[in-house]
N, C-alpha and C positions, 0 to 999 in steps of 0.2 A: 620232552615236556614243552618245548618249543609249540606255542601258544596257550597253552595251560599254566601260568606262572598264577593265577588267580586260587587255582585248583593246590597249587604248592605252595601257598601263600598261609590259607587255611586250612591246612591239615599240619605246615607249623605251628600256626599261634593254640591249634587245639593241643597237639606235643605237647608248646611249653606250660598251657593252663592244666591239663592233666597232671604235668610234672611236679609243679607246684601244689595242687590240690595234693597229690598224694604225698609229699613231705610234709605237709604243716603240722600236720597231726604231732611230728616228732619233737617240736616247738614245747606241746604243753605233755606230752606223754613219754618218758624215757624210757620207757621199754619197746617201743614204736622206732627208736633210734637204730635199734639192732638189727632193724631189717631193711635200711637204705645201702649198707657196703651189699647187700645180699642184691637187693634191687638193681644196683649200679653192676653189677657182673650181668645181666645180661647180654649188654653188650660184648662184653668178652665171648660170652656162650656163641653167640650170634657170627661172629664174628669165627672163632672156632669149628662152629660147624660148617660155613662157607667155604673154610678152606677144606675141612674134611669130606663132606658130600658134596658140597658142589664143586670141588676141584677148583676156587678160586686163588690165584695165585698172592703169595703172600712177599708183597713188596715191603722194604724199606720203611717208608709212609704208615703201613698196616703195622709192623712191629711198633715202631715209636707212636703209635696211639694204645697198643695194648700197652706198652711200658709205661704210658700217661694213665690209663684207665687204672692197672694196676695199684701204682702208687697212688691214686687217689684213694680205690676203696680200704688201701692200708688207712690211712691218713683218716679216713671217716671211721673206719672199726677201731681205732683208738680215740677218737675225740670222744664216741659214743663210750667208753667202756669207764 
């Protein structure tokens, strides 16, 4: 990415606008709530199947973010319920 930092710039801030767009709904609608722990695993998926098809190796680092990811979406499927 090495002189593209403009190109990685905005394709975060669109991440974080999408991300937010797609939560708020759950703000005024609580059955909209139930589907952010669902939302939030794709990273998990994503991450799962790098290591399965793509033979990505799974460090250290990669567990203790699944164990972070996890525990979050516990923690959201009980606030929401």
């Amino acid at each position: 990415m090495k002189g593209h930092w403009w190109l990685a710039f905005w394709v975060g801030a669109a991440l974080a606008l999408s991300t937010s767009s797609c939560c708020q709904p759950s703000r005024w609608a609580p059955r909209s709530a139930w589907s952010r722990p669902a939302r939030e695993m794709s990273m998990m998926v994503g991450a799962l199947f790098g290591m399965l098809i793509l033979g990505e190796r799974v460090t250290a680092w990669r567990v203790v973010g699944c164990a972070i990811l996890i525990g979050g979406v516990v923690l959201l499927g009980s606030a929401s319920a």
